[in-house]
N, C-alpha and C positions, 0 to 999 in steps of 0.2 A: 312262390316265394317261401324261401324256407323258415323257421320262427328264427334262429340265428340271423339273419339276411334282415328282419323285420326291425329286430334289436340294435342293432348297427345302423340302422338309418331312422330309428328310435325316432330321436331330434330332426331329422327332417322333417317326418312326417308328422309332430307336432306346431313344426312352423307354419302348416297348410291351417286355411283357415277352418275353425269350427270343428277342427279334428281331436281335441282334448278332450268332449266328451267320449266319442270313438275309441281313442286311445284307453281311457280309464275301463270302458268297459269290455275290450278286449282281453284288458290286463286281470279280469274278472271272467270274465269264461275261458280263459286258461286257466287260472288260477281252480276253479269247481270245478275241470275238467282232467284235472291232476297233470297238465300241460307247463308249467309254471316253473315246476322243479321235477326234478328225478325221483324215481322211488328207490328207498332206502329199506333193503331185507329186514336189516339188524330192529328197524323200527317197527316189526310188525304187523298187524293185518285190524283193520278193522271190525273184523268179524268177531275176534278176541276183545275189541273193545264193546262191542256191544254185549259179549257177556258180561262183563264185569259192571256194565249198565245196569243188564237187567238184573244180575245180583244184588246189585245195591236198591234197587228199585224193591226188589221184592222183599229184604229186608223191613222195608219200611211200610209194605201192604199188610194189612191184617190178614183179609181173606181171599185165597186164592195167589193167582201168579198173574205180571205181567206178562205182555205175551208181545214182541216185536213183530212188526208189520212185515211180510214178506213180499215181495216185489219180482211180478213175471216183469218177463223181457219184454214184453209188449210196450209195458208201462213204464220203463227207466225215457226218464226225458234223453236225454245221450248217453256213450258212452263215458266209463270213467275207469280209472288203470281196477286193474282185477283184484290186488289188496285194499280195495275200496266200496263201500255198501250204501246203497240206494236204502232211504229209512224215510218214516213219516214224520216231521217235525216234532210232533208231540210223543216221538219213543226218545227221543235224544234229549229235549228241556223240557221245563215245566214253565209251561206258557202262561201268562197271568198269575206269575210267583207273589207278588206283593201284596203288604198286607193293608186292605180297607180300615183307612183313619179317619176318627173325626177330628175338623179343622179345630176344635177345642181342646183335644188333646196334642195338638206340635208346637214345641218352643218356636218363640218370636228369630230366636236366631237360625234355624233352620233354613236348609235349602229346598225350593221349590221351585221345581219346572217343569215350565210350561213351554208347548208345542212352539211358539214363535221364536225359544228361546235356541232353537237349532236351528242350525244352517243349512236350507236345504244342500240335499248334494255330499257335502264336503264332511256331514261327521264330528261338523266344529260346533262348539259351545259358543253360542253370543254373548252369552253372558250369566252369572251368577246371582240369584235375587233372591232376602230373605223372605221367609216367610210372611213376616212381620210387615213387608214392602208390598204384599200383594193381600189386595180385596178379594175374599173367595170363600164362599160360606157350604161348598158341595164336599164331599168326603175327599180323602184325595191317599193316593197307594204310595206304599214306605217303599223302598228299594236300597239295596247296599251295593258298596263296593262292586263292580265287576259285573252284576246285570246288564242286560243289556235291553235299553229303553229305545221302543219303535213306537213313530207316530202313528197309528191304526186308523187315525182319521186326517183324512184328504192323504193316504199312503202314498199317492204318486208325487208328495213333494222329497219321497223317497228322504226322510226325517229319521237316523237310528243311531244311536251314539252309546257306548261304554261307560257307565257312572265311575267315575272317579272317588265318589267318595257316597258317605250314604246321604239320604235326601228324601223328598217327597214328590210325587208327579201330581199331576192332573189326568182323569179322564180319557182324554184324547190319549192319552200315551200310553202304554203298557209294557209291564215287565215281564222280560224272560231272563230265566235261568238255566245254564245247561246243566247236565246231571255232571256226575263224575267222566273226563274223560274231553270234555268238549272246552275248547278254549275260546274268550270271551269273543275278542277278536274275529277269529275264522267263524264264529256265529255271525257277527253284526256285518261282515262281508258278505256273506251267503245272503244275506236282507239286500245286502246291495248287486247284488248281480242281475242282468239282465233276463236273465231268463225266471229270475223271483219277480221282479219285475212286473212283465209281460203274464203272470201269473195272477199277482194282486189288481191288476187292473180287468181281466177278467172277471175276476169274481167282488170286487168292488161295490157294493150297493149305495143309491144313495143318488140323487143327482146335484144341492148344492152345497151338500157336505160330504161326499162318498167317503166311505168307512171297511176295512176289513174286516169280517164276520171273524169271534174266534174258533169257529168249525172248521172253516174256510184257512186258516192261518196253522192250526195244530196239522191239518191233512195234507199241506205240500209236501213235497219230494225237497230231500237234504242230503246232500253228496257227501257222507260221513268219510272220512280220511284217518290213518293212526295218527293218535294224539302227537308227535314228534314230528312229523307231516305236517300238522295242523299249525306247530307253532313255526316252522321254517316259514311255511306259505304266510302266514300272516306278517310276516319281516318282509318276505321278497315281497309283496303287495306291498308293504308300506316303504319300501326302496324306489320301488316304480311311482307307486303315487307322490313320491318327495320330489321325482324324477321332474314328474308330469307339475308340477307345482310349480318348480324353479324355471321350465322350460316356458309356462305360461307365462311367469311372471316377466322372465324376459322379453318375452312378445308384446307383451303388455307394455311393456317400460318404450319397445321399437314403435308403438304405435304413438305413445302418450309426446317421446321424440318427436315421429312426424305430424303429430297434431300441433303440438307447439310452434316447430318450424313451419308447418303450413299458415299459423294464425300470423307469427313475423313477419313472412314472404305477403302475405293479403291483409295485414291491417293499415299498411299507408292505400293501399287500393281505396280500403274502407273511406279512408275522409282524403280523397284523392282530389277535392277542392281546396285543400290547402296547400297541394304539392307544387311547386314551380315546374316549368314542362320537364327541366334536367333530372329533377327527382321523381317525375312521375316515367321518365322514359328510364329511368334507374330500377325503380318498381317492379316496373316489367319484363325489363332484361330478368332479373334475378327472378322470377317467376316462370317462364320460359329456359334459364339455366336449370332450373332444381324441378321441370316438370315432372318427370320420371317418377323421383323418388314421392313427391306428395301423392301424386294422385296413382299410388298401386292401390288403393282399396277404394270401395264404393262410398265409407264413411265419408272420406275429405270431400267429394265430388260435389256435396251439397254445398258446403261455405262457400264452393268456386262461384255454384251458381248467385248465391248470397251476394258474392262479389259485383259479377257481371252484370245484376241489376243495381245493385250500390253506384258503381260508377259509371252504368247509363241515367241514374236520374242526377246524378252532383254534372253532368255535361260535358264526359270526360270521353265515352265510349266513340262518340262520332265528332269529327271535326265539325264547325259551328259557319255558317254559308252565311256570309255576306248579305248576300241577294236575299234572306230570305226574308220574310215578314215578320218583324218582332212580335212578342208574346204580347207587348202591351196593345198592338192592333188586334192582337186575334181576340184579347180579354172584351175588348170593346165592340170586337161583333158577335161575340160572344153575349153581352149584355143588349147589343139591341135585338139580337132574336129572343131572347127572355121577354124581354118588354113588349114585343109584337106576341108572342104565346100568351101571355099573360092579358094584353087585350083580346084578344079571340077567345078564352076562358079557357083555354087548352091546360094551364099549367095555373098553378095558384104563384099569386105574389108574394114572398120573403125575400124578408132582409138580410142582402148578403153585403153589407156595409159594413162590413167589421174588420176595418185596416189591421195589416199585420205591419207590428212595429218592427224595425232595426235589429232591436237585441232580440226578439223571438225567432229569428231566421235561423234554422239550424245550423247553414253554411253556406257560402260564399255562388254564387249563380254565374253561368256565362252572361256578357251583357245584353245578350237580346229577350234574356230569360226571366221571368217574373215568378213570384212567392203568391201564391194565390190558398182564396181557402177553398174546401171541395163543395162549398154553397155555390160557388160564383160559378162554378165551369158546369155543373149538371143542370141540370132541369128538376130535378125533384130529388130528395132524401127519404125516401117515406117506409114504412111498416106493411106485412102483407096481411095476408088473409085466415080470419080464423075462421076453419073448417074441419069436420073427421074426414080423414082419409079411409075412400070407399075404392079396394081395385076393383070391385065390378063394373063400376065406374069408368067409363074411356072418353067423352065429350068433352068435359074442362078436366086437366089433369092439374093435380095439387102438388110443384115441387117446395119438398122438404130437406131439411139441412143433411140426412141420412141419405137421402135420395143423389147426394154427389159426392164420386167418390177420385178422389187424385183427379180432380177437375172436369172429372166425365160424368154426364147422364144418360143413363139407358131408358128413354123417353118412354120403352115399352111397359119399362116394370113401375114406371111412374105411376102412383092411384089416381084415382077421380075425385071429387067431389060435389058436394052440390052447390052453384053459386047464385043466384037472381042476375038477370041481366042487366039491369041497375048496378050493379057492384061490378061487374065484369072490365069494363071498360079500365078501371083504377087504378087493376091490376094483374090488367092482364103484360102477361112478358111478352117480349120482342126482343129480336137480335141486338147485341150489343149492350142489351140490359146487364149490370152487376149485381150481382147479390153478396149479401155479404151476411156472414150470421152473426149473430149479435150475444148469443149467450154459450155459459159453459168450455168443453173442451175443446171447440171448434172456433169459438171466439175469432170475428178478424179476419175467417177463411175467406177466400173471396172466388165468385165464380162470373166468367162472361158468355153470356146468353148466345149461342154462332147454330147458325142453321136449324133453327126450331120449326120444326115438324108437326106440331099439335099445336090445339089452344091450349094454355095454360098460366098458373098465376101461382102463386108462391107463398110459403105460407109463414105465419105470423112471427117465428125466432127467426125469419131473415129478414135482414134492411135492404131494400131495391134500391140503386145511385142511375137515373138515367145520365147520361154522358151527353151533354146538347152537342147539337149536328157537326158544329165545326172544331169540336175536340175530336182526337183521333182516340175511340173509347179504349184500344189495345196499349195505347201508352199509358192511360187509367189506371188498367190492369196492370200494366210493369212496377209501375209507381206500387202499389197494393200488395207488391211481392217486397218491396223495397224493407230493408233494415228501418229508414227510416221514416217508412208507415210503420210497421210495427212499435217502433218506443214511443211512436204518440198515441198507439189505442190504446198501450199497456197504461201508458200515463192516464188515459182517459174512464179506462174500464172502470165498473163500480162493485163492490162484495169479494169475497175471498174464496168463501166454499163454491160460490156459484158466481163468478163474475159476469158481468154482461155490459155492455155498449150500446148507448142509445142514439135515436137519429139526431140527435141535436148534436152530440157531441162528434158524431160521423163529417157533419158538416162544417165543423169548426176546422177538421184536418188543414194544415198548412201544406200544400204539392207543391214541387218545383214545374212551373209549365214554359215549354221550350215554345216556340216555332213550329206549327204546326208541321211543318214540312220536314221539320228535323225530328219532331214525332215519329213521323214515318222514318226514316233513316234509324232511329234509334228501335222502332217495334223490330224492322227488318235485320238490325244487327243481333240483338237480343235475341229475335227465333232462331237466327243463325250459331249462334253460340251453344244456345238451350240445346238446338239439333246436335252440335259436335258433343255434347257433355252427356247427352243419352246415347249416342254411339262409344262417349267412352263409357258409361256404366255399363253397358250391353257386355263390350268385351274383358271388364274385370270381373261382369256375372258369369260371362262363358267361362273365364279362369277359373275362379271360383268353383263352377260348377266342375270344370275339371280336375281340380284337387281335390273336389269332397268324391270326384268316382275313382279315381287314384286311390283313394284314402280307402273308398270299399272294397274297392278289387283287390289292395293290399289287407286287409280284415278278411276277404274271404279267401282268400290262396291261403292265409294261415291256418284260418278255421278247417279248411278242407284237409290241411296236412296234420293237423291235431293227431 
């Protein structure tokens, strides 16, 4: 592909997904590859600008001469056009120009910035904050106009921006200045190129704060260009990246589009117990019309699923049978095998007497269907087991909230620990068992116990719900995905920083419970849907995956014709 060829189809290839960073840094090793633009005679050679460097340089040395770094072939990272010179960063700026201040000597109205205060990436200012606004009692460096200030600490959030005016930094940040000759611009680019990059992250020290050394920083390789060069490229760069700007945003604006429409088209789904059957068969036509267009990315695929367990627990997803046995029979043999466990001492007695009223009902039920709380339909709500997790350990294995991942356990990498056989009994897991974790970022997760392989029991940030015999534990489970499990745990949860869910309040949950038999009817429609909606993410990740090797094969046919 020729670079003309790649330009011209520019805007396609930023409509593919995840391609804009791609793009931006292609537009970046052309650009330090002297690929960008033409060379222009009339402008010179950089060879001649680095004299006039080093004349000025040596002007201002007392004793002796500087002396510019010369650069075998070996050593040039690539090529670059032949009026162009390969130089060591520290013969072209003067790296750590700014002058060390004490916080007692900057006015209150000064500007000071700090690392957070850049955007990674984009070069942008967050924002501007006096002096005066910020607690900060360590020394902090002056910088003027036109420096050019890079983050040195945590450098891969790739943090470098052009002061605009003068100011003061902090610490983490440091000033460069180029000498005569070097425009600010095509400096704070050359920070951003891929292949500086791929540099700083080499040499990086530090594991959780990594930092650029300034040995390490002065000693890179800098694709020096003639100044008139210098200032073209830094326009055509800043042409393309406005390019790359307006091209995302309109991708942005096409997605935010079918986010919206995808939320119209699924939110009567959402309380699809209020719909009369004309509007709920309205619903879906129009969901089925506009498939296409919502579901081209893997984003929307989630709300569908959202969906299709929403309107299997409101009694919408499967027709409602007659014949079958209503939820209030099944609630009541439900309650007398409690009561027979409860005599045998298999199960402790709690009160699951706590009527749910009229107006607590979130929404509207089929009439064979009952509002039940999640005390009445399990066997126990209870707390697991505190223990250290020992993997050398394989006899009682210890699952932990870490230990499930996207609903899967790898029972091998599970640890051990040590339990008395007195306690084992409690809590130990069985198929069909829930867990659910109760605190932090995981809050609410819920996981069902199928084809356990070892002894094990579970440990004390997860709540276990056994599911008694005659509930179908997989409709539990659906419930537990449902929108509306989730706004009653949120409702329920306690603390901010650290929120968490206790068994009492697990128990209180309000479920809608059908007919066992439509249980079943409803698990088996749900996995059947679940099944189509990972066949569709599979084939918008094969997509996917095929425009981001599009997008490389297009990057390197260019690279190669450079």
């Amino acid at each position: 592909m020729s670079l003309q060829l790649f330009f011209d189809q520019f805007a396609l290839f930023l409509e593919r997904p995840k391609s804009g960073v791609k793009l931006r840094e292609l537009i970046l090793q052309m650009a330090f590859r002297g690929k960008l633009l033409s060379q222009l005679p009339n402008e010179g050679t950089a060879q001649v600008l680095l004299e006039k460097i080093a004349n000025i340089r040596n002007g201002a040395v007392k004793n002796g001469k500087t002396r510019i770094t010369t650069v075998d072939d070996l050593e040039k990272p690539h090529e670059i056009p032949l009026n162009w010179e390969w130089v060591r960063l520290r013969d072209v700026i003067h790296y750590d120009c700014g002058q060390k201040v004490n916080p007692v000597d900057i006015i209150s109205d000064a500007w000071l910035l700090d690392l957070e205060d850049i955007e990674k990436d984009s070069s942008r200012i967050l924002r501007k904050m006096r002096f005066a606004d910020r607690r900060s009692k360590s020394n902090k460096t002056r910088f003027f106009p036109g420096d050019v200030l890079y983050g040195k600490l945590r450098p891969y959030l790739n943090k470098v921006i052009v002061a605009d005016a003068e100011g003061y930094c902090t610490t983490e940040i440091v000033a460069l200045r180029g000498y005569f000759g070097i425009e600010p611009k095509y400096l704070m680019y050359s920070l951003k190129r891929p292949e500086f990059i791929a540099y700083i992250n080499d040499k990086s020290y530090g594991v959780k704060m990594p930092r650029l050394g300034s040995d390490d920083a002065r000693l890179s390789w800098f694709p020096l260009a003639p100044l008139e060069e210098q200032k073209r490229i830094v326009v055509k760069i800043g042409e393309l990246m406005h390019l790359c700007d307006d091209l995302e945003a309109r991708q942005q604006s096409k997605r935010e589009s079918r986010g919206r429409l995808n939320n119209a088209v699924l939110a009567p789904l959402n309380k699809v117990s209020s719909l009369t059957r004309k509007q709920f068969q309205t619903a879906t036509t129009r969901l089925a019309d506009n498939f296409d267009t919502l579901y081209d990315s893997i984003d929307t695929v989630a709300k569908l699923r959202s969906t299709i367990v929403q309107v299997a627990v409101q009694g919408k997803l499967v027709p409602q049978d007659l014949r079958d046995i209503p939820a209030s029979a099944l609630l009541r043999a439900i309650e007398d095998d409690k009561k027979n466990l409860v005599q045998q001492k298999r199960i402790e007695n709690s009160d699951d007497s706590d009527e749910i009223a009229r107006v607590e009902e979130p929404f509207d039920l089929p009439r064979s269907w009952r509002w039940v709380r999640l005390a009445q339909i399990t066997n126990a709500v209870h707390y697991g087991y505190t223990a250290s997790a020992d993997h050398s350990l394989k006899d009682v294995r210890l699952l932990r909230i870490t230990d499930i991942q996207n609903s899967y356990v790898d029972w091998e990498r599970v640890p051990g620990c040590v339990i008395e056989e007195k306690h084992l009994s409690g809590v130990k897991l069985a198929d069909n068992d829930i867990l659910i974790a109760r605190t932090g970022g995981t809050i609410g997760k819920s996981y069902i116990v199928k084809n356990l392989c070892v002894t094990a029991v579970f440990a004390s940030y997860l709540i276990r719900a056994i599911p008694n015999k005659h509930l179908h534990a997989d409709y539990l489970k659906t419930f537990l995905d449902s929108d509306i499990y989730w706004s009653q745990l949120y409702a329920k949860s306690m603390g901010t920083g650290q929120p968490n869910v206790n068994a009492t309040s697990l128990k209180s949950l309000m479920v809608p419970l059908p007919p066992v038999e439509e249980q079943k009817r409803i698990v088996a429609k749900v996995s059947q849907l679940m099944s189509l909606c990972d066949e569709l993410e599979a084939k918008l990740r094969g997509a996917e995956a095929n425009s981001e090797n599009l997008m490389k094969a297009a990057v390197h046919h260019v690279l190669r014709a450079l």
